[in-house]
C-alpha positions as a printed Julia matrix, in Angstrom:
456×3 Matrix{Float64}:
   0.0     0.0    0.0
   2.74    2.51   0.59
   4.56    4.3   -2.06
   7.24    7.1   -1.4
  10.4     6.03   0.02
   9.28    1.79  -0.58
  10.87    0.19  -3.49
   8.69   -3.09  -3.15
   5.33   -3.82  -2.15
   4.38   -4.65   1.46
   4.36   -8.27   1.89
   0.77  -10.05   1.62
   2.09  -12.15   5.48
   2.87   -8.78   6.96
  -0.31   -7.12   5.81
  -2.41   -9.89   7.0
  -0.21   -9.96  10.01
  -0.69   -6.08  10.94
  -4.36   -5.13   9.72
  -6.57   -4.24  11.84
  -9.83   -3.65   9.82
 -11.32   -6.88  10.64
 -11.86   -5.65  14.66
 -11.16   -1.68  14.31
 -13.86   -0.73  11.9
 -16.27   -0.54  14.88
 -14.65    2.98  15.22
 -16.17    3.85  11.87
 -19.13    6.46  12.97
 -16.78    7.84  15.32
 -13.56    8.19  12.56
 -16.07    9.92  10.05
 -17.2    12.65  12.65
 -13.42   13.16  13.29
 -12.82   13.7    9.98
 -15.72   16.34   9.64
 -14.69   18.31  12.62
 -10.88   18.7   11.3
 -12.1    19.26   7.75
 -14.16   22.38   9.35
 -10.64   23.02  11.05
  -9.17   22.86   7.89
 -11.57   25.57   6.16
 -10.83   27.36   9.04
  -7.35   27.51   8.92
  -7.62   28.36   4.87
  -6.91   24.83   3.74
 -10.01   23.8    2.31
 -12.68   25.91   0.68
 -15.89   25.42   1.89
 -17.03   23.81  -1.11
 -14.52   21.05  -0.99
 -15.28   20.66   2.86
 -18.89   20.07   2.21
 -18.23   17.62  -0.9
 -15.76   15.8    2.11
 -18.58   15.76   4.74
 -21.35   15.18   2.38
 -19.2    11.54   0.96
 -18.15   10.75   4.1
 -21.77   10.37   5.28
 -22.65    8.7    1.85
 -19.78    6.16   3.06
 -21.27    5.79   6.73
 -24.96    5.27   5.39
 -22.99    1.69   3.43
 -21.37    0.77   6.42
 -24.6     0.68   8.39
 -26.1    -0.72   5.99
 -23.72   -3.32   5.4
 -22.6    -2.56   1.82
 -19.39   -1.21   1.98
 -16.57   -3.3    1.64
 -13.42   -2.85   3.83
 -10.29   -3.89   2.44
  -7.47   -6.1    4.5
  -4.53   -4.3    2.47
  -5.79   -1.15   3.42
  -4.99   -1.93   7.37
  -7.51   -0.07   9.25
 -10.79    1.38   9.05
  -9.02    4.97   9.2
  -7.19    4.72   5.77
 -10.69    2.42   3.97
 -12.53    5.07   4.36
 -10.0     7.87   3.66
  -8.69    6.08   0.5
 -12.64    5.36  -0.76
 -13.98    9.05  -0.22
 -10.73   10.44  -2.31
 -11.59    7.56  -4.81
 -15.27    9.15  -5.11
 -14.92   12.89  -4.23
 -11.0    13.41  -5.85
  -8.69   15.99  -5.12
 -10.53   17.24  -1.82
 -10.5    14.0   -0.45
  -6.76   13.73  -0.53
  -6.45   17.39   1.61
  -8.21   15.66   4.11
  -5.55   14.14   6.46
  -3.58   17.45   6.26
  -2.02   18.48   9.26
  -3.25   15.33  11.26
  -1.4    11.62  11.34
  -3.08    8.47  12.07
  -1.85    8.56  15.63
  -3.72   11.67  16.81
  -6.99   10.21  14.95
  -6.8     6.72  15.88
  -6.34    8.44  20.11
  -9.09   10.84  18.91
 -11.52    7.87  17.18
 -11.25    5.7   20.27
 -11.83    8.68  22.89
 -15.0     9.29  21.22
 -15.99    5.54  20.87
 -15.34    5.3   24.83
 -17.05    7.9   25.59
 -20.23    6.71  23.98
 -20.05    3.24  25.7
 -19.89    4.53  28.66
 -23.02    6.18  28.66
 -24.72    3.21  26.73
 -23.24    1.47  29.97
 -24.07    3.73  32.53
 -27.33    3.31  31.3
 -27.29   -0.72  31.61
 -26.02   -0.12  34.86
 -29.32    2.28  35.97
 -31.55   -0.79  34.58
 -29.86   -3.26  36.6
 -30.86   -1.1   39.82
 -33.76   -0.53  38.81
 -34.43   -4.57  38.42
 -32.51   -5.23  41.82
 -35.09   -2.44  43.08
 -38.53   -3.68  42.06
 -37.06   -7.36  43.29
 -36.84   -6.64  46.43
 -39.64   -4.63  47.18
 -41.45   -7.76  45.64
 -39.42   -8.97  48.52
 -41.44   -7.19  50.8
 -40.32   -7.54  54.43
 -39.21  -10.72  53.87
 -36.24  -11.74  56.06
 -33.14  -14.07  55.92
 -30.09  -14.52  57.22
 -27.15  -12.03  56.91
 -23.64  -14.35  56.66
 -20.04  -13.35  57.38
 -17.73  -16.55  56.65
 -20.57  -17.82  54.66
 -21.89  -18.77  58.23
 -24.94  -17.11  59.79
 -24.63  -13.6   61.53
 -27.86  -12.17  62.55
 -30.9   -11.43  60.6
 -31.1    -8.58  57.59
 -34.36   -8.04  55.44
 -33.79   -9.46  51.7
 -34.1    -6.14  50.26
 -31.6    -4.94  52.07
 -29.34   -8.07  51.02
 -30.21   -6.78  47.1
 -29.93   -3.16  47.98
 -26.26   -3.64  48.7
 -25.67   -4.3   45.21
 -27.53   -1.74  44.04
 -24.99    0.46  46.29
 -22.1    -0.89  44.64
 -23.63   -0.53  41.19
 -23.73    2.81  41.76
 -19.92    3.31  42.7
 -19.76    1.35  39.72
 -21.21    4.34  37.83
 -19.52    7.08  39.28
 -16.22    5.4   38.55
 -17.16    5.52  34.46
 -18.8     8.66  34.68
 -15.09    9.87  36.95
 -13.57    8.09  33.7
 -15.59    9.79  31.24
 -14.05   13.04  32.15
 -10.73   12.44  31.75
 -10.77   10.99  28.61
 -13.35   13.77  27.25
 -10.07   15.64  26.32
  -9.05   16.13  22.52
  -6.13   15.02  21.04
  -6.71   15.64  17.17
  -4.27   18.43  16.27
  -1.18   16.62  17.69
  -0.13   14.86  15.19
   2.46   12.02  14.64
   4.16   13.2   17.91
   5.13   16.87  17.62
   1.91   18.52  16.15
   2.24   20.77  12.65
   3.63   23.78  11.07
   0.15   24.3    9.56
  -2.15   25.4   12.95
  -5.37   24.32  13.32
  -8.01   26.32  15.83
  -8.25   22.47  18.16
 -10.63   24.11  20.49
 -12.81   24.94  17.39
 -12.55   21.57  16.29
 -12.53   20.08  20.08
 -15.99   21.89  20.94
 -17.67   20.04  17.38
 -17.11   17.22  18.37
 -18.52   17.49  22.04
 -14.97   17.45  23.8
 -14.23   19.57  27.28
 -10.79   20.42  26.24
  -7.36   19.58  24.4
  -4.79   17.79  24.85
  -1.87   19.89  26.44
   1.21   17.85  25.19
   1.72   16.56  21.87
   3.28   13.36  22.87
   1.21   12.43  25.73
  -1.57   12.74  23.54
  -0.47    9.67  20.77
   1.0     7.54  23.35
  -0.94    6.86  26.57
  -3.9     4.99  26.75
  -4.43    5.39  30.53
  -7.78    6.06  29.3
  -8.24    2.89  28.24
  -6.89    1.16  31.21
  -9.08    3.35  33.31
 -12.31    1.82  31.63
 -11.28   -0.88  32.25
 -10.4    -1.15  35.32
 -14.11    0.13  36.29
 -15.36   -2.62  34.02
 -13.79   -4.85  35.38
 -14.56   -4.21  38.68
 -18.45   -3.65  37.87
 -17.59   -7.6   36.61
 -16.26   -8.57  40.07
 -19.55   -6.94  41.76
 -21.71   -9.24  39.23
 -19.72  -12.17  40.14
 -20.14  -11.46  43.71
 -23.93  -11.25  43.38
 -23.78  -14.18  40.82
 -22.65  -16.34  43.59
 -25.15  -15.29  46.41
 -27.7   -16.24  43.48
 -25.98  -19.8   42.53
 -26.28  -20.37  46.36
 -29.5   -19.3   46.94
 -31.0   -21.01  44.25
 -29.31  -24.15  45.82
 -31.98  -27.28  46.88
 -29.64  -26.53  50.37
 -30.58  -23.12  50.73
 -33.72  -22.7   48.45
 -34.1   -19.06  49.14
 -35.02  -18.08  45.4
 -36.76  -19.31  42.44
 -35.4   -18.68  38.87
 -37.56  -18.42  36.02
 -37.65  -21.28  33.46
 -36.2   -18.56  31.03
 -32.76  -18.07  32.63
 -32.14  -21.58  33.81
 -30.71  -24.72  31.68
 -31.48  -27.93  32.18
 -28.94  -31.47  31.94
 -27.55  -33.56  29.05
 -28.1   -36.58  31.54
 -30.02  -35.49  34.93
 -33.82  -34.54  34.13
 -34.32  -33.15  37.32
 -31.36  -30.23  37.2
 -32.32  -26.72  36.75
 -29.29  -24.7   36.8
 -28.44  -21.08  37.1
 -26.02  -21.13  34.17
 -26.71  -17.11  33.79
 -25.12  -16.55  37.12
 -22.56  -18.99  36.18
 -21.57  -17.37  32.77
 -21.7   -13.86  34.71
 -19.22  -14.92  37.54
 -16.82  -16.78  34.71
 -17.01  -13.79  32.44
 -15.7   -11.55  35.18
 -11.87  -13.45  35.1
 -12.03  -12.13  31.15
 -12.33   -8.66  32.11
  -9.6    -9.12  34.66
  -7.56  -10.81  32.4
  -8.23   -7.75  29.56
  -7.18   -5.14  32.0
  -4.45   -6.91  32.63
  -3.66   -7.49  29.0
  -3.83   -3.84  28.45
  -1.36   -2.67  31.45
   1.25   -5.29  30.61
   1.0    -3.72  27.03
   1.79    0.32  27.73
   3.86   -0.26  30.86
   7.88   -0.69  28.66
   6.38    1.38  25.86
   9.09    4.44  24.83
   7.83    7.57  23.9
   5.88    8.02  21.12
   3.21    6.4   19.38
   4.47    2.5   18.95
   2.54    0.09  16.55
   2.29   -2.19  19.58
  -0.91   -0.06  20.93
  -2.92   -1.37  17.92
  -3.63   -3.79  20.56
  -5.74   -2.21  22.88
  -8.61   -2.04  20.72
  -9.31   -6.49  20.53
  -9.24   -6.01  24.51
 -11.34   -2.8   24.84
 -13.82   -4.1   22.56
 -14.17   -7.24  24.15
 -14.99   -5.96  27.71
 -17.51   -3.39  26.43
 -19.21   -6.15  24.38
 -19.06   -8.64  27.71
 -20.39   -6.02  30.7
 -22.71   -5.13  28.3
 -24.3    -8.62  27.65
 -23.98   -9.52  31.24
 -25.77   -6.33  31.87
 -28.44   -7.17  29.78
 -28.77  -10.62  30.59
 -28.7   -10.2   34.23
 -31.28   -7.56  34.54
 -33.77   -9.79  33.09
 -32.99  -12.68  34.95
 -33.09  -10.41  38.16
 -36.76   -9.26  36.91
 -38.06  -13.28  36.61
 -36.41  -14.1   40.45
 -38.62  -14.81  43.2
 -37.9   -14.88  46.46
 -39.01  -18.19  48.62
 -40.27  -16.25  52.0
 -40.82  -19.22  53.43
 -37.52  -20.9   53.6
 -35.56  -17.24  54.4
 -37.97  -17.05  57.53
 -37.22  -20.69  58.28
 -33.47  -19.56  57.94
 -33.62  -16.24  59.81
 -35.38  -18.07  62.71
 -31.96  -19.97  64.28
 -32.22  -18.43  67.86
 -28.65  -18.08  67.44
 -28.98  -14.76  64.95
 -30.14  -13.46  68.18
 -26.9   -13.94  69.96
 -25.69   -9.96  69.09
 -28.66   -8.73  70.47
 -28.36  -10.57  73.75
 -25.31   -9.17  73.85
 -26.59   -5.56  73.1
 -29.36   -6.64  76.03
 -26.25   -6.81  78.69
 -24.87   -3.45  77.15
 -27.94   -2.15  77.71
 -28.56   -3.28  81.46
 -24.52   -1.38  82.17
 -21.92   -4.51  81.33
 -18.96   -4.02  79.02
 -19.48   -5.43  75.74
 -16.36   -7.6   75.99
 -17.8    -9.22  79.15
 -21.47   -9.33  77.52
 -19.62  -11.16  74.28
 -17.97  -13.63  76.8
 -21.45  -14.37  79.05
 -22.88  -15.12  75.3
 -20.93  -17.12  73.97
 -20.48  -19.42  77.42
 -24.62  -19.2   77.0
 -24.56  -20.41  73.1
 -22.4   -23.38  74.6
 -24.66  -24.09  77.12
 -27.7   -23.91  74.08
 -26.32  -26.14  72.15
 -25.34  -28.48  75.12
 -28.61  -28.45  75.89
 -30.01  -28.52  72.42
 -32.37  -26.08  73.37
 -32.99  -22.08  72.35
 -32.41  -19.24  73.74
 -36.17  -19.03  73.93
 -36.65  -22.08  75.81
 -34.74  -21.14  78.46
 -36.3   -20.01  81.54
 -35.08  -17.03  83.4
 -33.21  -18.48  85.93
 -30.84  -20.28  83.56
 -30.13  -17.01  81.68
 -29.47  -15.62  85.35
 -26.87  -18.02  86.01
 -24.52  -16.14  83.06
 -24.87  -12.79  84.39
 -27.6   -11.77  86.71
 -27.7    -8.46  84.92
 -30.86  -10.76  83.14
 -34.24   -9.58  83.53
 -37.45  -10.48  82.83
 -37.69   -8.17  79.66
 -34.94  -10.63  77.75
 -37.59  -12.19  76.35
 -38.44   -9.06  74.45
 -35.44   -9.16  72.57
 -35.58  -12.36  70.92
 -38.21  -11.94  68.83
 -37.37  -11.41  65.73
 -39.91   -8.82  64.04
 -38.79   -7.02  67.1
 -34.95   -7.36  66.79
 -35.16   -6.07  62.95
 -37.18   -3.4   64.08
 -35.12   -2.28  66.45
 -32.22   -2.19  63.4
 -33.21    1.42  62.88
 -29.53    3.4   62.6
 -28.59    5.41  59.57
 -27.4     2.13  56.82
 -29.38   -0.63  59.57
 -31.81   -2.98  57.59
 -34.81   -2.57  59.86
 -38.15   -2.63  58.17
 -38.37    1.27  58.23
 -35.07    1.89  56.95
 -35.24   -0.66  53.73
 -38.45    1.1   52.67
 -37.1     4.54  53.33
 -33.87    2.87  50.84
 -36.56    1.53  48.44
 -38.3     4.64  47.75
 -34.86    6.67  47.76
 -33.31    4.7   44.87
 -36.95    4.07  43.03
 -36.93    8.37  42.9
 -33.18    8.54  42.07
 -33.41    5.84  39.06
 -36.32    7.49  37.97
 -35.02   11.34  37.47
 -32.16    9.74  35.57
């Protein structure tokens, strides 16, 4: 493809080897409105007459209308989708077409294309993210004040309200969202105008061009601007942990859906069944969502190991961030999708988190509040509790089928109101400080978020 200062033709191994059409022309729609800002620039700045920059703009939409349509053929020995659809619109248009790429290199439009392309994913995200709330949301107020066991060490702590359990997520979601929307400004910055590495002789008005195409500012430095990809990393790093928070709630679903624990139902829909064992119904969604989270890990990863020994400039080796970027927007995006509508067909069993949240021993904190409350140091209430839990299970009997007297013999600080405090409607409604799942609180959550994913 290259003529100039090459005697022979490019070999067909090493253009098959370094293309990059076959996974870059995603960046098409966001290349062509690069190309219409800087030819503005370039009227601008005296280089093109406004003629020729509206016979530019006018075929490059001609071209984007085929791609979306599926009729425009991108060619392998062309490399990338930057120089098929530069060399097709000077095939059509002529002489104006080949002014185009004046005073700009591939490296400042390639940083440019893919700054614009991440900015519109995340906000196609963000907005997958506010969905997933939103089904987390009307899940557990279907939840009602249904209750269930809270677990540290995967071993029973005291009782929370479901909702409250699903609300959590919903809390990290949101950090989740900040973190892209945190991302989303730093990489709003422009960096067409810079060049190969060192800018041009022939000056261009960037913050013209920058405010055209929707950017906050420009790029300060010339070759910061065609080398880093922090950006990129960035993203992914807050994919990649809004993965890890999927996989974390994919796992409290794969064990509540459990015949052990029971506590929800899946729809039909989002379950699979077994090649051999009639009877499975497995929560392969949940499954797929915690596996999926290692690839976005592993892409992140794949994109730091990349930049970290990279000199200063622009260095053919960041042509592959794009395979890695692409694939973790496609994934979170899927898993999104998918896992807000398998959130929307899950039911809660009330009956078998009730069952679950009544083990007296969820109680055992709030025995231990009691003592607080009746003037002994909590260190000395945790030790009279725990010698009484021994003595429970000793005895294989509750806490609530102990008489007075035998609580007496632990502390005599024991009065006939302990009783009081192992019930458990009354223990979760006693749960009432600021980020406590009692009843109040939960609904007071509920109708916070339900408002706040609304007005988005």
């Amino acid at each position: 493809m290259w003529k100039g200062r090459f005697a022979q033709e490019t070999s067909a191994l090493v253009q098959r080897y370094g293309e990059s059409v076959s996974f870059d022309w995603r960046l098409y729609a966001h290349d062509i409105a690069g190309s219409i800002a800087h030819s503005k620039g370039l009227v601008k700045a005296g280089i093109l007459t406004a003629d020729e920059q509206q016979q530019i703009e006018t075929g490059l939409l001609a071209i984007r209308q085929e791609i979306e349509a599926g009729n425009f053929e991108f060619k392998e020995s062309l490399e990338d989708v930057h120089m098929n659809i530069e060399s097709e619109l000077t095939k059509r248009i002529g002489p104006a077409g080949a002014k185009l790429h004046t005073a700009r290199s591939r490296n400042d439009q390639v940083a440019t294309d893919v700054r614009l392309y991440c900015r519109a994913e995340i906000d196609r995200i963000r907005s997958l993210v506010s969905a997933m709330q939103a089904a987390l949301v009307e899940c557990a107020e279907r939840g009602g004040e249904t209750v269930m066991p809270g677990y540290t060490h995967l071993q029973r702590g005291q009782p929370v309200l479901f909702a409250h359990h699903l609300l959590a997520y919903v809390e990290m979601l949101n950090r989740d969202s900040d973190r892209l929307a945190d991302c989303r400004k730093r990489l709003n910055v422009m960096p067409l105008g810079s060049g190969a590495l060192a800018g041009s002789t022939i000056i261009l008005d960037r913050e013209f061009v920058a405010q055209h195409l929707g950017f906050d500012s420009v790029t300060q430095n010339s070759m910061d601007a065609v080398s880093d990809r922090d950006f990129v990393a960035e993203l992914l790093f807050s994919i990649s942990m809004l993965g890890v928070h999927l996989s974390r709630l994919s796992e409290d679903v794969i064990l509540w859906a459990s015949a052990e624990f029971g506590f929800v139902t899946l729809s039909d829909a989002h379950t699979t069944g077994s090649s051999l064992m009639p009877q499975k119904k497995n929560p392969d969604v949940a499954e797929l969502t915690r596996g999926k989270s290692a690839r976005l890990i592993g892409n992140l990863m794949s994109i730091l190991t990349l930049i970290k020994g990279l000199p200063m400039t622009y260095n053919r080796d960041l042509q592959e961030d794009k395979e890695p970027l692409f694939d973790s927007i496609d994934t979170i995006s899927l898993a999104l999708e998918v896992f807000t509508e398998m959130i929307t067909g899950m039911d809660v069993n009330a009956a078998k988190t009730t069952a679950a949240a009544s083990d007296p021993m969820l109680l055992a904190t709030d025995l231990a509040d009691y003592l607080v409350n009746h003037g002994v140091p909590f260190r000395q209430a945790h030790e009279v509790i725990g010698k009484l839990v021994a003595y429970s299970i000793e005895q294989q009997r509750a806490f609530g089928e102990m008489s007075l007297e035998e609580f007496q013999r632990f502390s005599p600080a024991f009065a006939a109101d302990v009783t009081a405090c192992l019930n458990l409607e009354t223990a979760m409604t006693a749960r009432k400080g600021i980020g406590a799942p009692s009843p109040q609180n939960v609904k007071s959550q509920l109708a916070r978020w339900r408002k706040a994913l609304t007005t988005e």
